[in-house]
C-alpha positions as CSV (number, residue, x, y, z in Angstrom):
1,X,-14.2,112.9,63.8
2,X,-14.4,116.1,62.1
3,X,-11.8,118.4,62.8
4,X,-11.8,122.1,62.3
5,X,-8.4,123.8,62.1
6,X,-8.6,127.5,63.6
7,X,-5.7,129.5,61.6
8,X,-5.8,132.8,63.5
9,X,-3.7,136.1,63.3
10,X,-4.0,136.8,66.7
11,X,-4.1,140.4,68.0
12,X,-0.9,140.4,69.6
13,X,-1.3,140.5,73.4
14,X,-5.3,141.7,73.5
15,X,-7.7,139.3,74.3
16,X,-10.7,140.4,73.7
17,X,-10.0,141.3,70.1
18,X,-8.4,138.1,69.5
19,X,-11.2,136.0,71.1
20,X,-13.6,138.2,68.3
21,X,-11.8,136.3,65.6
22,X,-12.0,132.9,67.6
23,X,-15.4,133.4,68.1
24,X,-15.9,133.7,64.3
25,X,-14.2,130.6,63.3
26,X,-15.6,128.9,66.4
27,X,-18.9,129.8,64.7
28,X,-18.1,128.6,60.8
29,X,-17.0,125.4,62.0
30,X,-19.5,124.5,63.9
31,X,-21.9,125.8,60.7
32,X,-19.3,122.5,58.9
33,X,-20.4,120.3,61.5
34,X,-17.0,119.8,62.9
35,X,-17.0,118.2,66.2
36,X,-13.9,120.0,67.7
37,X,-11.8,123.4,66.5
38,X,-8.5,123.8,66.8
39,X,-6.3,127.0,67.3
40,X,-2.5,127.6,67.9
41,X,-0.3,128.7,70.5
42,X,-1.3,131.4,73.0
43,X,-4.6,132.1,71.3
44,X,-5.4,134.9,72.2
45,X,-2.4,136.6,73.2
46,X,0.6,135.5,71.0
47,X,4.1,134.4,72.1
48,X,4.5,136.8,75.0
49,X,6.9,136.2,77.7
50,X,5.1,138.9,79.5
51,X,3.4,136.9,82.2
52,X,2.8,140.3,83.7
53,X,0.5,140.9,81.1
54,X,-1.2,137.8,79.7
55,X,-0.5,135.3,82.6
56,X,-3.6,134.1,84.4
57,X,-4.5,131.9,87.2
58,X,-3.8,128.1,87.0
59,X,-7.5,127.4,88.4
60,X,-9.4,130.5,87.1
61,X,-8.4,131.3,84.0
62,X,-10.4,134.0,81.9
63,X,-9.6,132.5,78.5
64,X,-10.7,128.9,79.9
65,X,-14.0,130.6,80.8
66,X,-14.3,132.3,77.9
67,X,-13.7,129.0,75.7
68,X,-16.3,127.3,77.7
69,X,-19.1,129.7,76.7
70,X,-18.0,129.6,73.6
71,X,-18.0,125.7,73.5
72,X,-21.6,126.0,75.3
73,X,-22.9,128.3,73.1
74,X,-21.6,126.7,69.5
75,X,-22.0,123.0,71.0
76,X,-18.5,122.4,69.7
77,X,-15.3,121.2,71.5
78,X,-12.4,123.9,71.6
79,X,-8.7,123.5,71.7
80,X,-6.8,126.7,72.6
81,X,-3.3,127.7,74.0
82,X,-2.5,130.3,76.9
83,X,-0.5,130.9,79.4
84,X,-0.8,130.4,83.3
85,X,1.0,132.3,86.1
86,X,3.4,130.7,88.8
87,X,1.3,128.1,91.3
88,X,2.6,127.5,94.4
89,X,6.2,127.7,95.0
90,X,7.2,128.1,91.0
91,X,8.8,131.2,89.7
92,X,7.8,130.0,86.0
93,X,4.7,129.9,84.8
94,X,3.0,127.1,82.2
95,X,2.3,127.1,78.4
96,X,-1.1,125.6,78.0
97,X,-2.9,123.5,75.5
98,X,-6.6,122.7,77.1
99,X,-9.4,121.0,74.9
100,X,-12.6,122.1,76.5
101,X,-15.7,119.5,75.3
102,X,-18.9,121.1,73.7
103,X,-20.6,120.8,77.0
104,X,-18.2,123.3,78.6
105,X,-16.0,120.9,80.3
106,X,-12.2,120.3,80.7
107,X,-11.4,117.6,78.7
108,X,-7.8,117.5,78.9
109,X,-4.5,120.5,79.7
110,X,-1.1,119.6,78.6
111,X,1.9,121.9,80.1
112,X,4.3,122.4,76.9
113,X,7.4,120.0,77.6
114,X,9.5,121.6,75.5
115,X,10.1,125.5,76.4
116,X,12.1,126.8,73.1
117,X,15.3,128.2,74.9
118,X,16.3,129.6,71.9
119,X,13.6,132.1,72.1
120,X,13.6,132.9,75.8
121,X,10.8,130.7,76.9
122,X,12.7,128.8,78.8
123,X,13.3,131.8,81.3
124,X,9.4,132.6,81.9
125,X,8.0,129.1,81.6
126,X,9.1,125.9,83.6
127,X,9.4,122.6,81.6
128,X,6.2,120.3,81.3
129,X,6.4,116.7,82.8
130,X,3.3,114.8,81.6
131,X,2.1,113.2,78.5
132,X,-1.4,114.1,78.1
133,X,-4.4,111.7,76.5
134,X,-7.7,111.5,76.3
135,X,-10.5,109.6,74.7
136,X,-12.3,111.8,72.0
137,X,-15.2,110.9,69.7
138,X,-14.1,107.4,69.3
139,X,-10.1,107.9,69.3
140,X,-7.4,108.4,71.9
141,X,-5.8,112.2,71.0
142,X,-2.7,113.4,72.6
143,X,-1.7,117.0,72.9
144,X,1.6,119.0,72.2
145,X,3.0,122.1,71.7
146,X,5.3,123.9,69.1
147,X,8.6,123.1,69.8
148,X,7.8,119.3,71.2
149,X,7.8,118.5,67.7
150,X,11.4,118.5,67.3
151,X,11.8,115.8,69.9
152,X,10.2,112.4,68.5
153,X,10.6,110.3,71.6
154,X,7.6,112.3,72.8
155,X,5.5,111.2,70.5
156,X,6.2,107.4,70.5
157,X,5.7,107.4,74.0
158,X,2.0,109.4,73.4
159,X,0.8,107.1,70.1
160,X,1.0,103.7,72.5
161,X,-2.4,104.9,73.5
162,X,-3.5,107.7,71.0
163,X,-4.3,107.3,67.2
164,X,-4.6,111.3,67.0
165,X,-1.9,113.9,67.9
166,X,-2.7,117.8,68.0
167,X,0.3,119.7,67.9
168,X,-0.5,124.0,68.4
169,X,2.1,126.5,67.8
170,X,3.2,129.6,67.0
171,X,6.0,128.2,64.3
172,X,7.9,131.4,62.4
173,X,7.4,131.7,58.4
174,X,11.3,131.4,58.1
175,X,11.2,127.6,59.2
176,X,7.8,126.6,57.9
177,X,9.4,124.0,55.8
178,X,10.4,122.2,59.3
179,X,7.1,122.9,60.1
180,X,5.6,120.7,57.6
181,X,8.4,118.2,57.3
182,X,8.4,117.3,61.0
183,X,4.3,117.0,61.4
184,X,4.6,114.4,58.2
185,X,7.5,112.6,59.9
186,X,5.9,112.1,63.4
187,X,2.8,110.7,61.5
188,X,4.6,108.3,59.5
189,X,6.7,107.0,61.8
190,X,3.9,106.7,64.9
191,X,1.3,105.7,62.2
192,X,-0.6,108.0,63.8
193,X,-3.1,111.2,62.2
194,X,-1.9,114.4,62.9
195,X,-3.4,118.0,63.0
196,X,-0.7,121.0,63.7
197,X,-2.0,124.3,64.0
198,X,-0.6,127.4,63.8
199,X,-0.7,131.0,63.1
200,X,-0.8,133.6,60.7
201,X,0.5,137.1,59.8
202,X,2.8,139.5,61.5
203,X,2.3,139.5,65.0
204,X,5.0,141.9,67.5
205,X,7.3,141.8,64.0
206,X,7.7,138.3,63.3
207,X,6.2,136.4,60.4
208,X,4.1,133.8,60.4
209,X,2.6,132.0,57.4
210,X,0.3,129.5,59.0
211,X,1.1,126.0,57.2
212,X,-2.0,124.4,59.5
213,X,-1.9,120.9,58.3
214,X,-3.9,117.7,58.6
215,X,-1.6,114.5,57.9
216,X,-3.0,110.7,58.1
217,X,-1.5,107.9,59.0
218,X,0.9,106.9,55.9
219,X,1.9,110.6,55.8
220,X,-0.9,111.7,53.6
221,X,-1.8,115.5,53.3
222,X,-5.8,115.5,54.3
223,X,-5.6,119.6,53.8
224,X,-3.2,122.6,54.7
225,X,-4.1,126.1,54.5
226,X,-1.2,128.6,54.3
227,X,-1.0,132.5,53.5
228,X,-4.4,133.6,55.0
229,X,-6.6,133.4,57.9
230,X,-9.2,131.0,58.3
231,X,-10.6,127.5,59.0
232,X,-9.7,124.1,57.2
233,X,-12.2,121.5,57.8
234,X,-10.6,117.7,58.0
235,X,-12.2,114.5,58.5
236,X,-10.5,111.3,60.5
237,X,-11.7,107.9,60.7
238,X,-9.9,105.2,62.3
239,X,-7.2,103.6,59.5
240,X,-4.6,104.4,61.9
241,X,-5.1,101.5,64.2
242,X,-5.9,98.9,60.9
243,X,-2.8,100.1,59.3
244,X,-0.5,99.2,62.7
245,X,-2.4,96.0,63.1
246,X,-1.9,95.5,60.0
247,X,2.0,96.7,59.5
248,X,3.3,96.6,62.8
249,X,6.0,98.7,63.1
250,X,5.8,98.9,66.4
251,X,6.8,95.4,67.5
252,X,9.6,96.1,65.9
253,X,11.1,98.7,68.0
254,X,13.6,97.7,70.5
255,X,13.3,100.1,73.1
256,X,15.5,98.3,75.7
257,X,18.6,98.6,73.5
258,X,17.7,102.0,72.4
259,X,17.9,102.9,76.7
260,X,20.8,101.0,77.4
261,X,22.8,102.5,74.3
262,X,21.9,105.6,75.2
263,X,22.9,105.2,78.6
264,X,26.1,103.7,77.6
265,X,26.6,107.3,75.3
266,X,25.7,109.4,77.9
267,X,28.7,107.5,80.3
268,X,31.3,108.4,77.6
């Protein structure tokens, strides 16, 4: 699987600008014959907590469209965050990761788990409650957002089934080092590949300085691009499920004595 990482400076809250740069690096790596592109966090739009402004409708959204054509038109898959108003009875609305398949369909749409409260998200967007997986050009990927990655339970649950973990976000310059760390640690200790995405420059006065990284199975750096806009082209074959039949961590964990002492803590 050849894997295109999207590392966009997104104009902050306009779409159509911002889906002209997508377009672009939709375009150059599908020239790279990468099978799938990935970009960060609220694509198009930024972190915005202004659902007023960038929501859009659970079941017709305009940037899922938009993808779609793009995906059509570049026979290439497309990942891509946004952001979907309340449905039904909600009050909150949903941070999105969809992965659309070069023939224009939905291939799989993760709700972000993990709103960052420390931000505000938290009070415009409900909490997620699915692990999402699908099969992709020969592997099982998973899909997460952002601030997930600070919670690693997640992610041993998602690698029993996948061997690939995309992980988009919109993580600030002044804790890129926990940016990198954490995607090396999740792949090490899931002996799984993973791609993290994110963006780049100063968008609505926050910096950003990309750090879009592709990490194997052992921990490996396959590429990073940091400090600039643009697309990194990674490659990913299947050593992560020879290395965990080969070292089998795995059956090694005891996950019935982690529950029960953390049941027994949470008692206390």
């Amino acid at each position: 699987m050849r894997v295109a990482l999207g590392q966009i400076s997104m104009v902050w809250e306009d779409k159509k600008a911002s889906l002209m740069k997508a377009e672009n690096m939709i375009c150059e790596a599908a020239e790279n014959g990468a099978d799938i592109i990935i970009f960060p966090e609220m694509t198009l739009t930024g972190f915005s907590m202004n659902l007023g402004k960038i929501g859009e409708d659970a079941l017709a959204s305009e940037s899922v469209e938009a993808m779609s054509r793009l995906a059509i038109q570049y026979e290439i898959a497309v990942g891509f965050g946004w952001a979907a108003l309340p449905e039904g009875d909600n009050k909150k609305g949903s941070n999105r990761f969809t992965i659309i398949d070069k023939s224009g369909n939905n291939l799989a749409e993760y709700k972000k788990i993990h709103p960052f409260t420390y931000g505000g998200e938290s009070d415009f967007y409900e909490k997620g409650k699915d692990i999402v997986t699908a099969p992709f050009m020969g592997h099982v990927i998973s899909l997460f957002i952002c601030y997930d990655l600070r919670f690693p339970e997640l992610f041993q649950a998602a690698t029993k089934k996948a061997d690939v973990v995309f992980v988009i976000a919109d993580w600030p310059a002044i804790r890129s080092s926990h940016w990198t760390t954490l995607i090396r640690a999740r792949a090490i200790e899931t002996q799984s590949y993973f791609v993290g995405v994110n963006c780049y420059g100063v968008i609505d006065g926050d910096s950003y300085s990309g750090d879009s990284i592709a990490v194997d199975s052992i921990g490996n750096i396959l590429g990073q691009i940091s400090g600039r806009e643009g697309v990194l082209i990674c490659d990913i074959d299947d050593r992560a499920w020879k290395l965990r039949n080969k070292f089998n961590i795995r059956a090694d964990r005891r996950e019935d004595l982690y529950i029960k002492l953390y049941n027994e803590e949470a008692e206390l």
